[in-house]
C-alpha positions in Angstrom: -1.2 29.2 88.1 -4.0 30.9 90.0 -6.1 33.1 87.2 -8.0 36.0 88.4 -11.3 34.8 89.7 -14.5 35.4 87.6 -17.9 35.1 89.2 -19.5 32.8 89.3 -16.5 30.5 89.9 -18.2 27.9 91.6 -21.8 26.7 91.2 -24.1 24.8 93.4 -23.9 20.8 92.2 -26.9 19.6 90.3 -29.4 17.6 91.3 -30.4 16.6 88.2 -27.3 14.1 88.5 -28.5 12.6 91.6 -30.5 9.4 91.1 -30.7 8.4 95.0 -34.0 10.4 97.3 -31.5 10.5 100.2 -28.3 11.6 98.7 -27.3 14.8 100.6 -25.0 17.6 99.9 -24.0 21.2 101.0 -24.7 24.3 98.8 -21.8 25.8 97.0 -20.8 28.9 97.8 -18.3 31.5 96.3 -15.5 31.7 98.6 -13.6 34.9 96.5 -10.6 35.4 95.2 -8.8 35.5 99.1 -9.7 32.1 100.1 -8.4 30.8 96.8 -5.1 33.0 97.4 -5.0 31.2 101.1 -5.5 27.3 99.1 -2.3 28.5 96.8 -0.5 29.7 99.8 -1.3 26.1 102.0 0.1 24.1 98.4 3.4 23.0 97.6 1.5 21.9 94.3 -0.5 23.7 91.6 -3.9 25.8 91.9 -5.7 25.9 88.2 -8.9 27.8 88.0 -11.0 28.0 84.4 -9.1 31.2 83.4 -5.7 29.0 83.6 -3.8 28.6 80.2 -3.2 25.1 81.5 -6.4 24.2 83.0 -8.1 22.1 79.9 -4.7 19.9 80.1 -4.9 18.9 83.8 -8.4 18.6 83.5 -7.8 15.7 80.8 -7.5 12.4 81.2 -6.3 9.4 79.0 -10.0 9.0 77.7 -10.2 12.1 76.0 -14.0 11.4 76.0 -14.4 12.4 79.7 -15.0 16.3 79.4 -15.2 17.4 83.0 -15.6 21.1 84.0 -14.4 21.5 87.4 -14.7 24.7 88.9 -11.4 24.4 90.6 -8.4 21.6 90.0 -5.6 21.3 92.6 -2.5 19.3 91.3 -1.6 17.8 94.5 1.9 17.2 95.2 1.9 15.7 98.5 -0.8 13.8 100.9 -1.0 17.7 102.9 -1.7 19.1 99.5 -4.8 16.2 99.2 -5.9 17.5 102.9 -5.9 21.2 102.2 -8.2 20.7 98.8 -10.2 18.5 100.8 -11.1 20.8 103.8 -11.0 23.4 101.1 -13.8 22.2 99.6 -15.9 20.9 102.8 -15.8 24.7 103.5 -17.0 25.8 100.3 -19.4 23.1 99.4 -17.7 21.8 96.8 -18.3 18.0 95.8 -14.5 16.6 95.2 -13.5 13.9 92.8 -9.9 12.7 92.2 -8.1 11.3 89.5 -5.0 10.3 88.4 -4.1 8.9 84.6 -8.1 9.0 83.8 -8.5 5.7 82.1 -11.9 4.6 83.0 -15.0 7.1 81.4 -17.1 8.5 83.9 -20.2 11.0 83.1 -19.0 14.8 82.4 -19.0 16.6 85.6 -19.5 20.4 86.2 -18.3 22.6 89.0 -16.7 20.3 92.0 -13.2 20.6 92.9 -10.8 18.1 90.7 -7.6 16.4 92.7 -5.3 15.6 90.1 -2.4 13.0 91.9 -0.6 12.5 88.6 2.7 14.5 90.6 3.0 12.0 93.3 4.6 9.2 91.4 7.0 7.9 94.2 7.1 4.0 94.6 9.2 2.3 97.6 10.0 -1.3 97.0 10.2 -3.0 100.4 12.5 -6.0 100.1 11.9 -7.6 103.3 7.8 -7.6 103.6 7.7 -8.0 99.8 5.8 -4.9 99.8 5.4 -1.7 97.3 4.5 1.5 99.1 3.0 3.1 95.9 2.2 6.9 95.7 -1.7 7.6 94.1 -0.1 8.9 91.1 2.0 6.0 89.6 1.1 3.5 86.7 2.1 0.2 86.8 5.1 0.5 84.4 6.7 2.6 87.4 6.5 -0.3 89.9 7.1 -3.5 87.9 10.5 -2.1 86.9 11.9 -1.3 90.5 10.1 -4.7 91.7 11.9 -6.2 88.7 15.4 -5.3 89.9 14.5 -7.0 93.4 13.0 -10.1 91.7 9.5 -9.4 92.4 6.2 -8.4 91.0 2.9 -6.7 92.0 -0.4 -7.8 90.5 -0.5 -5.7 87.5 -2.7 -5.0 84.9 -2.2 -5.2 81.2 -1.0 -1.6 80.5 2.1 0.1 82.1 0.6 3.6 81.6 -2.7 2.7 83.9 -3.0 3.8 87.2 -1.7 1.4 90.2 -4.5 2.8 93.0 -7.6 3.3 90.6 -7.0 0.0 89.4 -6.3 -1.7 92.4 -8.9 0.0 94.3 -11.8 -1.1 91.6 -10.8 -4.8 92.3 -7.7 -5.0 89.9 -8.0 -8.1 87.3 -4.3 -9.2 86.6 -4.4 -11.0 83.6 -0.4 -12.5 84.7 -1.5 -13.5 88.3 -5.0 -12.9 88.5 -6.1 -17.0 88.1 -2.9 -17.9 90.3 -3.9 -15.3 92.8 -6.5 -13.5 92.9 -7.8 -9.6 93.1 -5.1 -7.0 93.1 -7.3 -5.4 96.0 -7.3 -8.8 97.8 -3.6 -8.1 98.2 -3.5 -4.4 99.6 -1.5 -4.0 103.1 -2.5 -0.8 103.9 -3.7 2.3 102.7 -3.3 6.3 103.1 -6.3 8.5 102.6 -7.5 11.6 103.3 -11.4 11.2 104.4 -13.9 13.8 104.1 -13.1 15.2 107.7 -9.5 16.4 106.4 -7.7 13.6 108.1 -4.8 11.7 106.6 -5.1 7.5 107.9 -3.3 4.6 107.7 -5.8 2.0 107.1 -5.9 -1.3 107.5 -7.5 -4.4 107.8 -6.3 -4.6 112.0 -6.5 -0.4 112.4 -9.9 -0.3 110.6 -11.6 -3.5 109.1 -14.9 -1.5 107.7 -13.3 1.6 105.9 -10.3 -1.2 104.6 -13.1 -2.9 103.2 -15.0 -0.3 101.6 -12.1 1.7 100.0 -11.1 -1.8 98.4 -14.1 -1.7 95.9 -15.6 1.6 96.9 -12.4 3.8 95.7 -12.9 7.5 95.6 -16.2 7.2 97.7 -14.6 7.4 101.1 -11.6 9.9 100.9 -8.8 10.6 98.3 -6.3 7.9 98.6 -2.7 9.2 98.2 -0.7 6.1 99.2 -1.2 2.1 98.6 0.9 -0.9 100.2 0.6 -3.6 97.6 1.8 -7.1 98.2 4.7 -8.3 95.5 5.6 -12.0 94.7 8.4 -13.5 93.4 8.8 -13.9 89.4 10.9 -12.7 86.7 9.7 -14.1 84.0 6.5 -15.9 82.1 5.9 -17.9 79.0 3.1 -16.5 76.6 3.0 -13.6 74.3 0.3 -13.1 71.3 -0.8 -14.6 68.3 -2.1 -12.6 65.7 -4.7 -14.4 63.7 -6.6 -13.6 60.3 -10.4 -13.1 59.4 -10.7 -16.4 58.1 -9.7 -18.2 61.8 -11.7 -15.7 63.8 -14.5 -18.1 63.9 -12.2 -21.5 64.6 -10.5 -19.5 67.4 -13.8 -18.6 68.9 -14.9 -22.2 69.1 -10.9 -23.1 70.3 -11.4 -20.9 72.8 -13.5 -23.0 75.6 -12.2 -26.0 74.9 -8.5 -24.7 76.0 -9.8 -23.1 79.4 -12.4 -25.6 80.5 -10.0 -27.2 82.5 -6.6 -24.9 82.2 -4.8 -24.7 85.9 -4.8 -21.8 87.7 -1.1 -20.4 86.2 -2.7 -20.2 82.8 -4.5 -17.2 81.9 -6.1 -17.0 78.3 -8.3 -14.3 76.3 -9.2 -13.8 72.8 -10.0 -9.8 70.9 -11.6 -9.3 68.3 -10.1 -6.5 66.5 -11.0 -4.0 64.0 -8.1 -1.9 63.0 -8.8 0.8 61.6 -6.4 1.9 58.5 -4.0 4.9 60.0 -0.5 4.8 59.2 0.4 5.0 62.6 -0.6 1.0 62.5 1.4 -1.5 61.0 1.1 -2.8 57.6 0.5 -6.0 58.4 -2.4 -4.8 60.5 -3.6 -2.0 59.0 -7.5 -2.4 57.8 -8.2 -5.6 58.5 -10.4 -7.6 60.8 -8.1 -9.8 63.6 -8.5 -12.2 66.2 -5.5 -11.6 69.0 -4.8 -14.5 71.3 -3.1 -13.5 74.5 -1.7 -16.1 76.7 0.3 -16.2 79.7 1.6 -19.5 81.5 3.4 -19.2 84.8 4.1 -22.7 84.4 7.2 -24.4 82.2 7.2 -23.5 78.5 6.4 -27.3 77.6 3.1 -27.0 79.9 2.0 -23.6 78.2 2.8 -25.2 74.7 0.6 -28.2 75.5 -2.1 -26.4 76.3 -2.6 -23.8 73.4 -1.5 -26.8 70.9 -5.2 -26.6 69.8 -5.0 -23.1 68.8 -1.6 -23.7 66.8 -3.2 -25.9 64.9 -5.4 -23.7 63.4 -2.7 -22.9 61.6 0.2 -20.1 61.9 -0.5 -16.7 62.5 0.0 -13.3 61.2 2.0 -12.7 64.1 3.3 -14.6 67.2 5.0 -13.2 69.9 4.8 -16.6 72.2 7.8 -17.5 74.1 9.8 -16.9 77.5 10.0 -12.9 78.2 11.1 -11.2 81.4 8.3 -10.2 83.4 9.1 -6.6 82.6 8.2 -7.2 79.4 4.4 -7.4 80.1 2.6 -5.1 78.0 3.8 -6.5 75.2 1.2 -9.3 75.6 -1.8 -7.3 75.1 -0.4 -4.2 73.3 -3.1 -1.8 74.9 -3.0 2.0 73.3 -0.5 3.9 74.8 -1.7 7.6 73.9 -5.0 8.8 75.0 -8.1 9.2 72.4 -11.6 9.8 73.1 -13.4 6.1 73.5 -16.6 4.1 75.1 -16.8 1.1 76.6 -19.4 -2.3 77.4 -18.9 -5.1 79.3 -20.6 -7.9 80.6 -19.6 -10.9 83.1 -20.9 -14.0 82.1 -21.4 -17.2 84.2 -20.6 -19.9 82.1 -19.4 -20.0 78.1 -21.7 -22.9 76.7 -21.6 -24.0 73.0 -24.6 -21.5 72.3 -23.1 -18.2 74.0 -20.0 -19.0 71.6 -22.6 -19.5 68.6 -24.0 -16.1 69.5 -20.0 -14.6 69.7 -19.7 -16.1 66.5 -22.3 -14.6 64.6 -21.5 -11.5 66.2 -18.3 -11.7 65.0 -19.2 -12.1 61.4 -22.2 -9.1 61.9 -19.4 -7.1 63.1 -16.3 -7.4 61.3 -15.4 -4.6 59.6 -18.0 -2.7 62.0 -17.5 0.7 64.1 -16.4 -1.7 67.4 -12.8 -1.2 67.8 -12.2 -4.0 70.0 -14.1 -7.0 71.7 -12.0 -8.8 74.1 -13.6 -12.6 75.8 -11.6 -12.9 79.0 -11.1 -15.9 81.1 -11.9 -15.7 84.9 -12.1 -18.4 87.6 -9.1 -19.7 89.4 -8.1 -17.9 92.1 -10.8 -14.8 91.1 -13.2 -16.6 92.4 -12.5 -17.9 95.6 -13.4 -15.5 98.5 -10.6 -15.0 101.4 -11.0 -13.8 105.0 -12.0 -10.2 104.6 -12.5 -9.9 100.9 -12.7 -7.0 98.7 -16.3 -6.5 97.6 -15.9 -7.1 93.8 -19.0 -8.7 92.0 -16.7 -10.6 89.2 -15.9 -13.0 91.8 -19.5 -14.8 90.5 -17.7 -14.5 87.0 -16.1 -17.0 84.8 -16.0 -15.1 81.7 -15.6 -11.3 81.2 -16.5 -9.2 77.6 -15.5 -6.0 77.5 -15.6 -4.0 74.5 -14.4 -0.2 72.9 -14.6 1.9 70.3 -12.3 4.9 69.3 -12.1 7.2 67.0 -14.8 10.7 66.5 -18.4 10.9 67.9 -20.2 9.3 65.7 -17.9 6.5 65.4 -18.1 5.9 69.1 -22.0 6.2 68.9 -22.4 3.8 66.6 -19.7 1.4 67.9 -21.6 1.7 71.8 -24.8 0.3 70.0 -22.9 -2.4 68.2 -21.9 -3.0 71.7 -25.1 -3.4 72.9 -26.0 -5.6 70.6 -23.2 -8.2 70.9 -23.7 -7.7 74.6 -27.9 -8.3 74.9 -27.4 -11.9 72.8 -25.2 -12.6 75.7 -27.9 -12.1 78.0 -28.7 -15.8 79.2 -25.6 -16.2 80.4 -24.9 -12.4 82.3 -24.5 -12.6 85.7 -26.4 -9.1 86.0 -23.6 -6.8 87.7 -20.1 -5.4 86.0 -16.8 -5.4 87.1 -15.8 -1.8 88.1 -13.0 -1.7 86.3 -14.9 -2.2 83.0 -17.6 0.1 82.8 -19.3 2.3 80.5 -19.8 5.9 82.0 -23.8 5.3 82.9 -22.9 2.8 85.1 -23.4 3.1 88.4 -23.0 1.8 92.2 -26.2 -0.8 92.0 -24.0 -2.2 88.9 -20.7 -2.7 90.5 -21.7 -4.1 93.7 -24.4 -7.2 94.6 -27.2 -5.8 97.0 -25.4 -7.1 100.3 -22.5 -5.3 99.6 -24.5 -1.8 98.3 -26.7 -1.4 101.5 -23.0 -1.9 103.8 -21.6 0.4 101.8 -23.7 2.6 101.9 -24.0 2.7 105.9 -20.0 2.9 105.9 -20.3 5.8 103.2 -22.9 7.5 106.0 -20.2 7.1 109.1 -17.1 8.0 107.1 -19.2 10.5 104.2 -22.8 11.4 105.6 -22.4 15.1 103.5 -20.9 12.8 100.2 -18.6 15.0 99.6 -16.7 12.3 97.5 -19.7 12.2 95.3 -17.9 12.6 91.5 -15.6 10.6 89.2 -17.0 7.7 90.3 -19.6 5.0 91.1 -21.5 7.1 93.8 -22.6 5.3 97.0 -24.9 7.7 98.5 -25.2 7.6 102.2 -27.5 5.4 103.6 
């Protein structure tokens, strides 16, 4: 795995990044073909360096749009394997980012040192706390099934093949538990991470209240985390599933739409995408071309309750498609059928306040502007419930302000996505009136950054945590950075 070096290897980060006066780093320096010998040696996993025949590959992530260039990757395969790369790099002056399935875009990044966790997949289901001890590699397909065959589940996202710690760890919206629960990182136990000092801790909210706070929203900012305790609940099974509908309903679903969740209880979850599919054979027929409006529900309640209350919707008349019923909770990603093989993509979101009868005029009208368009997807997601209630010690996630969330994406080549992001912008700016001004970090487009995922309270603690636990930033990549205050 380890190439022969070829100078210059490593390169001095660049300031042209840094947006903050008082952000501080060390200079990179070369540290020669020994010391990178010595890193392989100290491994149990795998040193890639640019000259590597597998380097692009480990380099990639699921959004093939996220071209990072590190000068350096280290395919950790244990928590000592996340401590050597990061003392490693504190030697050399090397900034160190860290991902695992690569979901969410960030901005292209050039010589830091990459921690790819994607080998540590192990997941522990503790029956008698109720507990997953879940390695920073896994997705969420990996611990609903074992938590399945104990009765349980964890508050999971949509997609199995997403990441269990980036998404929890960025506030985790569950769109199965989310309104009967709350944040996924609301629910962590405890957490493993290496910090920039080398150390491997067990945090906690009783061992360490500040950093248990800040890695709960701040993620990669304040070490690498390599292991999560996640809190499981009992359930086997829900009632909901999809509802394809036609063009000529997009609008009536639209205007449907608020008058089902104005007043849904909290073990009903509801959204609505908007859908252009583009005409590849790997799509259905059914599907293929054609401009959609998918309806995901998921009730937690008895079937009869769930059918009562998206009634309204039914009568708009059948579907192309409907996939509504009772499934086993294993059967989750079924509900919003997310893509399950990386492609280059953008994304926009907004969190709105409130949904009044004009900001669905405006969705409306956007709707018709765009149908047929370059946007891929624009999904209107309901909030509220337990997402915005606030318990002792709350994770700092902005949404909690939220009632509504829309998020939208495009795929496909570079123009394409170009055109598609200002579509998104457009859709997005009539929406205005009703923004709450800050994004939920999960749903981000890659400009984002810190001051957009966190309210100013929040920010300016952060920031003094990142200066105890980070004063150098070493974590300063593949994320929204909180530069030391």
């Amino acid at each position: 795995m380890l190439a022969h070096q070829r100078a210059p290897l490593f390169t001095a980060y660049d300031e042209r990044h840094d947006t903050m006066t008082d952000r501080t780093h060390h200079r990179a320096t070369d540290p020669g073909g020994e010391a990178l010998r010595e890193l392989a040696h100290r491994i149990t996993g795998s040193l890639f360096t640019p000259d590597d025949e597998h380097f692009a590959a480990e380099a990639a992530g699921f959004n093939l749009l996220s071209t990072h260039r590190p000068a350096l990757i280290v395919a950790a395969a244990s928590a000592t394997d996340v401590q050597a790369a990061v003392a490693f790099a504190a030697e050399h002056g090397l900034a160190v980012g860290v991902m695992a399935t690569g979901h969410q875009p960030f901005p292209a990044e050039d010589g830091f040192l990459l921690v790819t966790t994607r080998a540590m997949r192990s997941v522990r289901i503790d029956v008698d706390r109720s507990v997953a001890r879940v390695a920073a590699g896994a997705t969420w397909a990996e611990v609903v099934k074992p938590a399945q065959a104990v009765g349980l589940a964890p508050i999971n996202g949509s997609s199995p093949t997403v990441g269990v710690v980036g998404f929890t760890l960025g506030g985790g919206h569950s769109p199965f538990l989310g309104r009967s629960l709350g944040w996924a990182a609301d629910h962590v136990v405890s957490i493993e991470v290496v910090t920039a000092d080398g150390e491997l801790r067990r945090v906690t909210a009783a061992s360490d209240p500040d950093l248990f706070w800040a890695l709960r929203g701040g993620r990669s900012n304040f070490g690498v985390v390599t292991e999560l305790e996640i809190e499981l609940f009992p359930l086997t099974s829900f009632y909901g599933g999809g509802i394809y509908f036609a063009a000529e309903d997009v609008e009536a679903v639209l205007r449907t739409f608020p008058e089902v969740v104005r007043d849904a209880p909290d073990d009903f979850t509801c959204s609505v995408a908007l859908m252009n599919v583009p005409p590849i054979p790997e799509v259905p027929e059914l599907f293929r071309g054609r401009f959609l409006a998918h309806l995901r529900v998921v009730g937690l309640g008895s079937d009869e309750e769930t059918e009562k209350l998206i009634a309204p919707f039914r009568a708009i008349g059948p579907g192309l498609l409907d996939s509504v019923g009772r499934h086993p909770y294993g059967a989750f990603a079924a509900v919003h059928a997310d893509p399950a093989h990386a492609a280059p993509y953008e994304e926009r979101s907004a969190l709105l306040s409130d949904l009044p009868s004009e900001a669905v005029d405006r969705l409306v009208a956007g709707a018709r502007r765009e149908a047929g368009g370059p946007i891929t997807v624009l999904e209107l997601r309901q909030l509220g419930g337990a997402l915005a209630r606030t318990p002792e010690g709350a994770a700092p996630i902005a949404a909690r302000e939220a009632g509504f969330s829309v998020w939208g994406a495009t795929i496909g080549p570079p123009e394409v996505i170009e055109a598609g992001y200002a579509a998104l912008a457009t859709v997005l700016a009539e929406l205005a009136p009703w923004s709450t001004g800050l994004l939920f970090a999960n749903f981000t487009d890659r400009k984002a950054g810190a001051a957009s995922v966190f309210s100013r309270e929040e920010l300016e603690r952060l920031r003094w945590l990142k200066r105890q636990h980070d004063p150098g930033n070493l974590f300063r990549v593949h994320n929204h950075n909180i530069a030391p205050r």
